[in-house]
Each structure stands twice: as C-alpha cells, then as structure tokens.
C-alpha positions as CSV (number, residue, x, y, z in Angstrom):
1,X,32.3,80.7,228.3
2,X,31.8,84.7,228.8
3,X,30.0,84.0,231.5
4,X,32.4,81.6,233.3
5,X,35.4,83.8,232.9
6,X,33.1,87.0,234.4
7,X,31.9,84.9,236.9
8,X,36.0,84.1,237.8
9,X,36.8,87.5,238.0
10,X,34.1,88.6,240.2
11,X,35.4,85.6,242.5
12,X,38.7,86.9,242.1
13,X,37.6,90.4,242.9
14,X,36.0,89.3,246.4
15,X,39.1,87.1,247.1
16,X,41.7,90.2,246.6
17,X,39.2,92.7,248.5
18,X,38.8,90.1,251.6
19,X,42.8,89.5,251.4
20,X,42.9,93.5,251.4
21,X,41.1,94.2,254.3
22,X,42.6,91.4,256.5
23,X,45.9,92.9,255.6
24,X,44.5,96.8,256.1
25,X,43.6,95.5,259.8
26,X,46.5,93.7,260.0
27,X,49.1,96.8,259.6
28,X,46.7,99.2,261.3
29,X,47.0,96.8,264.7
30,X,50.8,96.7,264.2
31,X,51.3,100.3,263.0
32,X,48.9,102.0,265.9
33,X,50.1,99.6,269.0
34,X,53.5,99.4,271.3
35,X,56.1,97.5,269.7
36,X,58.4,95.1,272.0
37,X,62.0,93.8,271.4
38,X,64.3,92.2,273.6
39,X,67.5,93.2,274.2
40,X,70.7,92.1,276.2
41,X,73.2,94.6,277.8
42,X,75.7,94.6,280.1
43,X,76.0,96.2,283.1
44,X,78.1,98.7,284.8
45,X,80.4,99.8,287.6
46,X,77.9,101.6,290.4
47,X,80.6,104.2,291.0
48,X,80.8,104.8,286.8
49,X,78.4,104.5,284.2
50,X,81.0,104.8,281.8
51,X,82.6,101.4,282.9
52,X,81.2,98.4,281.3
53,X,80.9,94.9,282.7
54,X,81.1,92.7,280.2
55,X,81.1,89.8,282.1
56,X,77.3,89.4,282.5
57,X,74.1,89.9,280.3
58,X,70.6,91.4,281.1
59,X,67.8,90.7,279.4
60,X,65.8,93.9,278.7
61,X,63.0,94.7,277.0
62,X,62.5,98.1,274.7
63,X,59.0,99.1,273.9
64,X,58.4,101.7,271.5
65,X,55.3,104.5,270.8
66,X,52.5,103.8,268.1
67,X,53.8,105.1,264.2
68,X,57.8,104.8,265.8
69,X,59.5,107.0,263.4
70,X,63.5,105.6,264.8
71,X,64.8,109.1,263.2
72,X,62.9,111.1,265.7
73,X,63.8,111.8,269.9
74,X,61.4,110.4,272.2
75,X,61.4,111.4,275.6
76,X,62.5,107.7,277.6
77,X,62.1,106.1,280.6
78,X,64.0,103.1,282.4
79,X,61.9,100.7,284.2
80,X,63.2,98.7,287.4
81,X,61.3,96.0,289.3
82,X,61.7,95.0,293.2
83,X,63.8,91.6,294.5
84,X,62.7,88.1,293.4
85,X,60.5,90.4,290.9
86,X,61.9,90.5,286.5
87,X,61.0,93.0,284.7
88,X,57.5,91.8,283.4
89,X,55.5,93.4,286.8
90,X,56.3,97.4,284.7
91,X,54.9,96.1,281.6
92,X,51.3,97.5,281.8
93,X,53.3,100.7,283.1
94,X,55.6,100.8,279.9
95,X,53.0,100.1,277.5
96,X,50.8,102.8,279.1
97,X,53.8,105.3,278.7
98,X,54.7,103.9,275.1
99,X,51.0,105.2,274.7
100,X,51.9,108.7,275.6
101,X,54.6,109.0,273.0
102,X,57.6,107.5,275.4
103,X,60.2,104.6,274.4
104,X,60.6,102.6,277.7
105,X,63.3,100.1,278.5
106,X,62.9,97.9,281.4
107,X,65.8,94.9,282.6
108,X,65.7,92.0,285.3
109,X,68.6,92.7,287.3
110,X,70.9,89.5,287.3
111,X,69.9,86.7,288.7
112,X,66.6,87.8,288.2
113,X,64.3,86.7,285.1
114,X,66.0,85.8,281.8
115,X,69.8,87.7,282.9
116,X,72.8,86.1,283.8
117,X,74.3,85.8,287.0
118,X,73.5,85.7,290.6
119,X,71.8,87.9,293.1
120,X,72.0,87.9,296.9
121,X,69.2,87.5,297.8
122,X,69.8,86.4,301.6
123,X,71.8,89.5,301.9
124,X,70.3,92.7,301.8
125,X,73.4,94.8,302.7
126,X,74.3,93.9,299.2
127,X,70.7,94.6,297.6
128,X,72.8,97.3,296.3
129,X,74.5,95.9,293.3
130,X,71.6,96.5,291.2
131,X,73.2,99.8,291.0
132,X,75.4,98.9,288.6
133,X,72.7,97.1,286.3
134,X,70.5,99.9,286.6
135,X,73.6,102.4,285.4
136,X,74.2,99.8,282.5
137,X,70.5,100.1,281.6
138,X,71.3,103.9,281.2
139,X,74.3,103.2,279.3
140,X,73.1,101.5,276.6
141,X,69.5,103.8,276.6
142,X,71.3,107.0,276.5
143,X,73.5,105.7,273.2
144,X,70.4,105.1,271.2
145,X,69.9,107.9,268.2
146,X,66.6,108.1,268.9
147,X,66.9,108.9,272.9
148,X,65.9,112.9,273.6
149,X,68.8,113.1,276.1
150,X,67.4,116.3,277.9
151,X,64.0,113.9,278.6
152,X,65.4,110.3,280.3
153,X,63.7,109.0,283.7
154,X,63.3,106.0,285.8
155,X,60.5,104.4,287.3
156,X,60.8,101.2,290.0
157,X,59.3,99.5,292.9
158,X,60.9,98.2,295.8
159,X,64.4,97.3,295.0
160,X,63.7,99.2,291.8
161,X,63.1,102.4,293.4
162,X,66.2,103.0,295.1
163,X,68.1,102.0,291.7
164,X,65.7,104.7,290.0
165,X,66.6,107.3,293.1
166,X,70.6,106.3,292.4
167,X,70.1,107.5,288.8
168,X,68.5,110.2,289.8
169,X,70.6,111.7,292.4
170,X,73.3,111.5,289.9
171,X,71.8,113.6,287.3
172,X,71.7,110.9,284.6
173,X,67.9,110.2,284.8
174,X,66.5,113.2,286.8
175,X,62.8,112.7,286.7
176,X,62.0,109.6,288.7
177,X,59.1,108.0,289.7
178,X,59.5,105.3,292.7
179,X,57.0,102.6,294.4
180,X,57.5,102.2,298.1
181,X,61.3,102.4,297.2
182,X,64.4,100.9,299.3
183,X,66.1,104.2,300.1
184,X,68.0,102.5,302.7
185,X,70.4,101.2,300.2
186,X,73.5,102.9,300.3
187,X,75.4,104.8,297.6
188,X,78.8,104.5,298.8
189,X,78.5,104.8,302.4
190,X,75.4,107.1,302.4
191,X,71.6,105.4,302.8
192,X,69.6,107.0,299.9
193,X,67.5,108.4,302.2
194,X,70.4,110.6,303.6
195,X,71.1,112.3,300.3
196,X,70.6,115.4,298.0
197,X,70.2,116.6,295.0
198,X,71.1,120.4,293.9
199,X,70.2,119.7,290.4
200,X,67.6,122.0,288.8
201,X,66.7,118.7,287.2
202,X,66.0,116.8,289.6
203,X,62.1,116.1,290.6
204,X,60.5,112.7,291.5
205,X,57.5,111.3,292.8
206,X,57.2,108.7,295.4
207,X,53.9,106.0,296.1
208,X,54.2,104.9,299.3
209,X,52.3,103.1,301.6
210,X,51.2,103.9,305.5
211,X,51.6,100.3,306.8
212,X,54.8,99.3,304.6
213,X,57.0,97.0,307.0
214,X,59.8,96.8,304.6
215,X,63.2,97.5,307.0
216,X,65.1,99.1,303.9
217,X,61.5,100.8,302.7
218,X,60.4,101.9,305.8
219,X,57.7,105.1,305.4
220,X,59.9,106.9,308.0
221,X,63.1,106.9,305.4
222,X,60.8,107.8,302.7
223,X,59.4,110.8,304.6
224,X,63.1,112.1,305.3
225,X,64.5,112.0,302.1
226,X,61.0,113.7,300.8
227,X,61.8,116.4,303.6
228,X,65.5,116.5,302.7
229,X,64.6,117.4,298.8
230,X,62.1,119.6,299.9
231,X,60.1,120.8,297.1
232,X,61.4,118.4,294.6
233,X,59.8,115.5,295.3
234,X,55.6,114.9,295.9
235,X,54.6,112.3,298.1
236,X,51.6,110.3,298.0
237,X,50.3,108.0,301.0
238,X,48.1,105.2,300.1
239,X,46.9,104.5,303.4
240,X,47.1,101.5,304.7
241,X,49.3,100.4,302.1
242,X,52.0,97.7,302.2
243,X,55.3,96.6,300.9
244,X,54.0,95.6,297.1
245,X,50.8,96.8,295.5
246,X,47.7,94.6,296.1
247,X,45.5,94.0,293.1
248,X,42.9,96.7,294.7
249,X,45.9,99.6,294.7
250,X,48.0,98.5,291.6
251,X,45.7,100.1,288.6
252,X,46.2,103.4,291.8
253,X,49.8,103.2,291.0
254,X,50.2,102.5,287.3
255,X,47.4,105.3,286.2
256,X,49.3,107.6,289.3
257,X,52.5,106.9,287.4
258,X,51.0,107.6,284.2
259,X,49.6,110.7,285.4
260,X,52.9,112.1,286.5
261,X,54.7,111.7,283.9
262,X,51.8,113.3,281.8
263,X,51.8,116.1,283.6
264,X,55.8,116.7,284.3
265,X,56.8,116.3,280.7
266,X,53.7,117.3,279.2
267,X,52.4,114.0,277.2
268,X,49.8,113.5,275.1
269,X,48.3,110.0,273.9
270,X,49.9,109.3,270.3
271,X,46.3,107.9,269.3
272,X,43.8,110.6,270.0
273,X,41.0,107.8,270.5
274,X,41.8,104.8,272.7
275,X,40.3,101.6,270.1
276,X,43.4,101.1,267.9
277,X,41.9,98.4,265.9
278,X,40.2,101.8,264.0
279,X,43.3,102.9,262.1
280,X,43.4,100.2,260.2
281,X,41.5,102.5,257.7
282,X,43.3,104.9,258.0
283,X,47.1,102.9,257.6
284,X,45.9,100.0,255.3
285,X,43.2,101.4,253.5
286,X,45.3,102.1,250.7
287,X,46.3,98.9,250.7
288,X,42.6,98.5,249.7
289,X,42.0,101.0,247.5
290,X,45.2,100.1,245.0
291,X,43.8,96.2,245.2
292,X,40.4,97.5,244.4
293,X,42.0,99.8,241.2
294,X,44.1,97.1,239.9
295,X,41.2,94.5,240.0
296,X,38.8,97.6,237.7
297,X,41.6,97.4,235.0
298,X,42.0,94.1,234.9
299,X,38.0,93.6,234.8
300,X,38.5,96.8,232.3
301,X,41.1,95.3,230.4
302,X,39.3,91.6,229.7
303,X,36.3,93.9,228.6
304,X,37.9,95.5,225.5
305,X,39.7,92.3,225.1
306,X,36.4,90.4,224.6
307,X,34.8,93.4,222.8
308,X,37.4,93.5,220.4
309,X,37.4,89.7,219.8
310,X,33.3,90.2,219.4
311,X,34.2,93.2,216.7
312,X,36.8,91.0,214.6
313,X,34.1,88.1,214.7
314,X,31.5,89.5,213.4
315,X,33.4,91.7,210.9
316,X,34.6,87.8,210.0
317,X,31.1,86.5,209.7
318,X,30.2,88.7,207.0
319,X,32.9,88.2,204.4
320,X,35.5,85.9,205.8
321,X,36.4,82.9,208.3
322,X,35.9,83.4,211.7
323,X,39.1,84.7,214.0
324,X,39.3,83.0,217.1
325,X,41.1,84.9,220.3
C-alpha cells in the first residue's frame, strides 16, 4: 500500500511540474510580447480636434510594449494607412515599435476596414476627410493616462501620410514619419505641400519613391514641401520606387521607420535579446518553483504521517492492539 501511495505522489509531482512549466511558458510569451485590443472612437472636426463626431465609429487597434506597466508614460505613435487600404498594412510597423517601448494606435478611416461610414473613394478632392478621423485618433490617444504627451507622432502611407503631415503641422503630433505621402490634399484651402511649420517640434521623415505616379503624391510635391521645411524634414529616395511599397522595398520602409524613430526619440528594445519565448524563466519560473515547494511538503508531510503511524504500530505490537491510521 506504501508503495502505491509513493508511487501516486511521484505521478502527481510530474503532473504539477509539467502543468508548471506549460504555464511558466505560457505567461512568459504573454508577459514579454505586444499586446492588441480593439478599440472604437469617433472622429473629429478637421478644423478642431476638440469637436467630436459622434455620429460614426472607427475601429482602431492599440498595441502596447512587452511588461505594460498602464501606470507608466510611453512615448506613442498613431498609425494611418493609404485609400482602399485598413489599418492591418502598419501592423508589422506597430508591433516593431511596441518592441522599442512605444504604445501605437492605428484606425481604418471610415468606410475603410471594420469603421462605419462611407468614403469617397471616386473623389479625390475629398480624400481629405480623413482629416478629421485622423484628429479623432489623436483625441482619444492623447486622453489616455498612460500617453507621455511631450512624445506623440504619426506614421502613414499614401493617404495616411498627408493625415500624419495634418497632425503634424498642427503641433498635435510633431514627429512624423510618412510613406510616399498625399501632400496634395488640402488643409483648408492650402495643398500640404504649400505649408510650414515654425514649431521647434516639428521634424519628420519622408520615404519616397523616384518613379511614384501618384497625382496627389507626386515626388515633385514631396520635394517642395521637404525644401519649404528645410532642415526639418530628411528625405529618402528609393529609386525607382512607386506609389505603394513592393514586397522587395517594404521590410526597406518598416526597418527605415523603425530606425527613425530609434534614433529621434532615443529607443531601446524592451527585451534586450530578440527570442521572447526565453523569459518564460524568468516571469513563470516562480510559478515553478512554489509548485515544486508545495509538492516537497506534501511529499514531507505524508512522510512523518506514515512514520508516525509505523511508530504507534509497533509501540502497539509489543504490549497492545494494533492502531490503524
């Protein structure tokens, strides 16, 4: 009988340890990896961020660093994709920036993606609009507690860009980074291309290709505004590059975005080697350890128990009946 109940604990031992370390990998994965949530906003007016449109949602999508502390501030960047495009073609971007200690929030414009409404797309005059998302996406990004507000940027491509240039020019997100952006869009009656910034803040860098045929992204409008915020915003030609990154230029633009950002606000990768599935000792190993302990004193504790029962027996077997525990 002795036997069988050792030979059950050792099973039960091995069954607790393997639990433990499927649950140590378990929470190192989830604690040392970007987390996602969705989110729905509304938009605002183009003309005030302040001025909430509540009659339309956007889906967004928050991703925050490795070991999110939600008490800290986190320097954070808005992410805006191109026409036709939602917001999943910046994900590789925002997890890579996630990875360098940023929270990034990305929307579909409406009528793009998951977000309500409708976009028009057959009119580019009015390409435009997504303004007014964009400012909405600073809205509600700005208001969370663990936003560093002296550290909030944009990134976006295409349609994107020139909503990441808006923000920019209005000192709300000053540090930009735009892919072959549509600076001909006009902020009130100005083309994007035509305008300024005097802000000390304001720096941005632009990816844009040699060959991009774009009408509201020609290289031409990028190339004035570049020389128009002279010494505020670096260039960089791909050469021969089009409108939209092929798959032999994209990893070019996410690592040159990465890069920038790195370098302008001085970021560091949260995990100081890249193969996360290695914490797991570190965040779930005492997991481990405390299944490990309380499996000893249970092992400890039947011990005596059986020693003691031994003891009792045999003090029974010399001069009286036998106890049975």
């Amino acid at each position: 009988m002795a036997r069988k109940l050792d030979r059950g604990a050792v099973w039960c031992i091995a069954a607790n340890v393997a639990v433990g370390a499927v649950l140590c990998v378990y929470l190192g994965i989830a604690a040392a990896g970007v987390r996602t949530e969705d989110k729905w906003i509304h938009p605002s007016s183009p003309l005030d961020w302040t001025a909430e449109n509540g009659t339309v949602l956007l889906h967004g999508r928050l991703y925050t660093p490795p070991f999110f502390d939600a008490g800290a501030k986190y320097p954070s960047i808005l992410l805006f994709h191109g026409v036709t495009r939602t917001l999943d073609d910046l994900d590789d971007t925002a997890r890579q920036l996630a990875m360098k200690g940023c929270v990034c929030f990305s929307i579909s414009f409406h009528g793009h993606g998951l977000s309500e409404g409708t976009f028009p797309t057959s009119d580019g005059a009015r390409y435009n609009e997504s303004f007014g998302d964009a400012a909405g996406a600073y809205r509600w990004l700005q208001a969370q507690p663990f936003v560093n507000p002296a550290r909030v940027g944009a990134i976006g491509q295409s349609m994107g860009g020139g909503a990441a240039i808006y923000l920019a020019l209005q000192d709300l997100a000053p540090a930009f980074v735009a892919w072959y952006p549509a600076t001909a869009y006009a902020w009130i009656d100005t083309p994007l291309y035509e305008c300024t910034s005097n802000s000390s803040s304001f720096k941005g860098f632009i990816i844009q290709g040699t060959d991009d045929t774009c009408s509201r992204c020609l290289p031409n409008y990028t190339q004035h505004f570049v020389d128009g915020n002279a010494g505020k915003v670096d260039l960089y030609w791909v050469e021969g590059g089009v409108h939209g990154a092929t798959p032999v230029d994209y990893p070019l633009y996410v690592e040159g975005t990465a890069a920038w950002w790195a370098s302008t606000w001085q970021l560091q990768d949260v995990l100081p080697f890249p193969p996360i599935w290695l914490y797991a000792a570190y965040i779930g190993g005492g997991v481990l350890a405390i299944v490990v302990v309380v499996d000893v004193l249970v092992l400890a504790c039947r011990a005596i128990k059986k020693r003691r029962a031994r003891s009792l027996n045999q003090e029974a077997g010399s001069g009286g009946q036998p106890i049975h525990v």
